[in-house]
Structure formats: C-alpha cells, structure tokens
Residue, then its C-alpha position, 0 to 999 in steps of 0.5 A: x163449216x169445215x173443221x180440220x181434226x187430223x192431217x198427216x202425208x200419206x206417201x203411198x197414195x198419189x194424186x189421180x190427176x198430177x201424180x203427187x203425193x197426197x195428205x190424209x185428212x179427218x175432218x167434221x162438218x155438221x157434226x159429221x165425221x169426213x174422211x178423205x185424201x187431198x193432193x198436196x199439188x192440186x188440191x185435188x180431193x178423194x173422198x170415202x164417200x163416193x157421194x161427195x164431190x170435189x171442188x179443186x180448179x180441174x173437176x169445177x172446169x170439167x164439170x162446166x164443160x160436162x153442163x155445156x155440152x149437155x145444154x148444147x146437146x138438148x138445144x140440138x134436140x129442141x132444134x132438130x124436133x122444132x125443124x122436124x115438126x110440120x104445121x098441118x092445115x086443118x082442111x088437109x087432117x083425114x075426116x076420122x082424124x077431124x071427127x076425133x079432134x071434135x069429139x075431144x074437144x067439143x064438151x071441152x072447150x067453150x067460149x064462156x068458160x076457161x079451158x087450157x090451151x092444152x090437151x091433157x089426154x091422162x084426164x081424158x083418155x077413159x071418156x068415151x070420145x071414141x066407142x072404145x078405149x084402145x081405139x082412141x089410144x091408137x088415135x092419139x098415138x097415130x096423132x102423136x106420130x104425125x105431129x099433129x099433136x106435139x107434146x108440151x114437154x120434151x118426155x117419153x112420158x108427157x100427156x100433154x099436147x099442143x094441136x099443131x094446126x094450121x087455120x086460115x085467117x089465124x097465125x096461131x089458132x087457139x083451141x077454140x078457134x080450131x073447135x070452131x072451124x070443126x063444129x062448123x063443118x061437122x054441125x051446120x048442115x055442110x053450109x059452112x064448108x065440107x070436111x071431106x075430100x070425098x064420099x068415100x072417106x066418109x063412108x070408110x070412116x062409117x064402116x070403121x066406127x060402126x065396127x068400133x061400136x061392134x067391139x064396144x058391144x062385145x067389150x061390155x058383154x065380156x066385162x060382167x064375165x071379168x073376162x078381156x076381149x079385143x078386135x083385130x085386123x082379122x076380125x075386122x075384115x070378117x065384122x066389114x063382111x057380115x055387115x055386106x048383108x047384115x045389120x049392126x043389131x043382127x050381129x049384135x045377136x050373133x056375138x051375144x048367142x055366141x058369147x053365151x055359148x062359148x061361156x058356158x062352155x067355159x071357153x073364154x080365158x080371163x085374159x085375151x093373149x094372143x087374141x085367144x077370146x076374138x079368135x075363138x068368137x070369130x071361129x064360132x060366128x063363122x059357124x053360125x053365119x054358115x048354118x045360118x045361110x044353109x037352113x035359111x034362119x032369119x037372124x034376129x036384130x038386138x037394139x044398141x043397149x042403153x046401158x052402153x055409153x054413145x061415144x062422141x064420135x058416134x054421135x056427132x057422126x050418125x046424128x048429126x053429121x049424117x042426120x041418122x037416126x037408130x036405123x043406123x043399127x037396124x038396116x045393112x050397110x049398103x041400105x044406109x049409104x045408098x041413102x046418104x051418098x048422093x047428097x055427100x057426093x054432090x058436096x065433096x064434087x059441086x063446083x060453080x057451073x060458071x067460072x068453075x070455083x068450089x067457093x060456095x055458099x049455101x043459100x038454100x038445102x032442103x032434103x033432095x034440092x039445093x041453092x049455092x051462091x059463088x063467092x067467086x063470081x056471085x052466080x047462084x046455082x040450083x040442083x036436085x041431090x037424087 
C-alpha cells in the first residue's frame, strides 16, 4: 500500500498533460521512500524514478491504444508471413534438396520411436549430414529462404522449423510420412518412383557432393595444424576441372603434397580471411597439375581416410541410391557416370510405350533389363537399360 507522508502545492511545476498546477507528494510503499509530483486536475503522476508509471485515466488510455496496435501490428505480420508462404509438393524439391531433407531426417525419425513434429537444426547442425558443415548451413539457409523450412516461432533467432511440404494422399504430412516417401525413392531400387527430374540433375548433384568431400578432405588435414581453410566458387570450378581427368583420391594426393609443402613453408595463416589459405592451395595445385601434364608424372591415388566421418548425404547417395561402391574415389568423373547414366536416364524418360503414362511400376530389375507394369492401362513393357 501506499503511504502519503508529505504533500504540499508546488505552484511552479505544471501538469504535462492539462497545464494545472501540480502537489509535490512523499510517500512510502514497501518501506520505500517514493518521490513524485502529481496534477491537482487529472492526477496525472511524474515520478523521480523514471522506472515507475503512471496509472491516471489518460496514460492507462494511451497505453491500451499502444498494446492494440502493437497486436494489430504482429497479426499483419503473422498474416502477411502466413499469404507469403507457399506449400511445395515434395516431388518438385530439387534432388540435392530431396537428398538433404533424407539425410536429416533418416536416423532421426522412426515409426517405433517418438520423434517431434519438428526439426531442431541447433541439435543437429554439427552431425555430418552433409560432408562439411558450412555446406550444410548453406542448405538449411537456402531452405530457409524458399520456405520449405518455416520456422516455428516468429524470430531472427529460431532454430526450429516445420517442413513446408505438400504429400499426395496426406493433407498435413507428418515427418514420418514426408521421410517415408523420400526413403522410398531413394532406397528401393527406383521401383517406388523416381526423385529426378533428369540425369543431369543427378549427375550435377554428384559432381557437388563429391567436391563437397574434396573440401572435407582438405578441412580435416588442416584441423591437426589449427589452421582454417574453406572452398569457394573459384576453387570450386578449378576441383570440377581436375576431376575431368582425375580421380577424387588423386587429388586427395595433390592437396595432401600441397597442404605439406605450403606447411612447411609456414605459408598457411591460422585463419582463412579472405580466402587467403584456398587461394594459396589452388595457386599451388595449379603448379603441380601443370608440371605434372609437362613431365608426364603418374598422380598417385590416396583412399578416403577412415578417420573422416561419411556424411549421410554421401552415403545414401554413393551406396545406396547409385549402388557404388569406394571406385567412386578411385576412377574419374566421367568413367563412373558413363556407368551410371544410362539406367537413371531411361528412368528419368520411360513412359508406357501404349497410352504414353509415366505411371509405372516396376515388376522386374535386374542390372541392364527391366520389366514395367502401367498402372494406367496395365501393359507391361520390357526394356534393355545399355
């Protein structure tokens, strides 16, 4: 309770709010002295302590007003976010966008075991969902940006997303549904349906996550030094070149001699600002890529090194999506694809050679022949895939 102590007229201090003349008032509450002046007209109080508000008639009244348009204010924002945001159907997500989505969710949600409706990235952003971790960032960011993930509270710092997606047969898809879907494409031999548009997105999606594995590579070497290094455009083009003619574990070698050599030079900067470190490891694999074409060396190959964590990604995309095996890292580029093309190409093109439907199913795959069965107007076609 308050407690009135003192109160006398101050003539020279006026309301703020009407003009009236004012009573200076000393008072206790708590067994705390309070000090303030309050209009003889409105009682309209200004307190020493800046902390402390008023409650006459006209700040109550102005402080509901302030509340109401600041809850008018976040429901047009909500409102505006909501009409923003746009379902995507899962079958139109990109294939390295499909690939991420199951290797984030694959190990974490099960039909036997509770899981959130809810993806919780600072719990999992430094799992090795992808090959390295800024790569995945960038993922999640770029997902963020699409509004494919929608984050579960309206903040600049939320962590939590919701998985805007749209699922044939499903009004509101839930995650186990959506991982599902995505473990039936990517782990069933494409009988269940295909995750590409085309070949070629396939392809560019294996030509990224195997220089993805490339910087990984040339991460964990750097780690033992303390030092920081980092792929970028530019070396990203120059690694798509090299991998033309050279396998992963050949340059696995060329960036472990040049890694070494620029070490003990004392070359390397404990931080890579500007890119300093990736400029001056591309400068030097250019030099050796160069002498190594004018004196005809043979480039040695290193396997992938145990020790290096496989990302999901990388797993479920060489193993088992492609069916590959660690020749992945021990021949180029184009040899492998020659082998894995023809069959993702006659997928990403089959359609019913009767009534024209690409509702197929498959009865029948064996390495280089496949049987279909059209769900439209139940022909069944037979086809050799080299």
């Amino acid at each position: 309770m308050l407690q009135i102590l003192q109160k006398q007229l101050d003539e020279s201090s006026q309301c703020p709010l009407c003009r009236a003349s004012m009573n200076w008032i000393e008072a206790e509450e708590f067994d705390k002295e309070i000090y303030y002046h309050e209009c003889i007209s409105c009682s309209h109080k200004v307190f020493q302590d800046a902390k402390t508000n008023c409650h006459c008639d006209t700040c109550t009244s102005q402080r509901k007003k302030l509340m109401k348009e600041t809850m008018q204010q976040e429901q047009q924002k909500i409102k505006k976010k909501s009409k923003d945001i746009v379902e995507y159907d899962l079958n139109h997500l990109s294939f390295l966008n499909k690939l991420f989505l199951l290797g984030l969710l694959d190990e974490l949600v099960d039909e036997h075991t509770g899981h959130q409706e809810f993806i919780d990235w600072d719990q999992l952003k430094y799992r090795p969902i992808s090959p390295n971790y800024f790569f995945q960032s960038h993922l999640v960011k770029q997902l963020v940006k699409d509004n494919i993930l929608v984050a579960k509270e309206f903040s600049d710092s939320a962590q939590q997303y919701y998985i805007n997606i749209r699922l044939d047969g499903y009004s509101e898809p839930s995650l186990f549904s959506i991982t599902q879907q995505l473990r039936n494409w990517f782990y069933q031999n494409l009988a269940l349906g295909v995750p590409f548009k085309s070949s070629d997105e396939v392809k560019d999606t294996l030509h990224l996550l195997l220089y993805q594995e490339i910087v990984q590579f040339m991460q964990f070497y750097c780690r033992t030094w303390g030092v920081q290094i980092a792929g970028n455009l530019s070396f990203q083009a120059f690694c798509f070149r090299l991998m033309e003619s050279l396998a992963v574990g050949q340059i696995y070698y060329l960036i472990q001699n040049a890694l070494e050599y620029l070490h003990t030079q004392k070359a390397l900067q404990p931080r890579n600002e500007n890119f300093i470190n990736t400029n001056l490891l591309k400068k030097t694999l250019q030099q050796y890529r160069e002498r190594a074409l004018t004196e005809k060396w043979e480039t040695s190959t290193l396997p992938r090194p145990h020790n290096i964590p496989l990302s999901r990604m990388s797993e479920i995309l060489f193993y088992r999506f492609l069916g590959y095996d660690e020749k992945i890292f021990f021949q180029p580029f184009w040899r492998s694809w020659k082998k894995i093309e023809p069959r993702l190409k006659f997928y990403s093109l089959k359609r019913c050679m009767y009534c024209g439907s690409n509702e197929l199913t498959v009865d029948y795959d064996a390495e280089d022949y496949v049987s279909l069965y059209c769900r439209n107007c139940k022909h069944q076609d037979h086809y050799f895939t080299h």
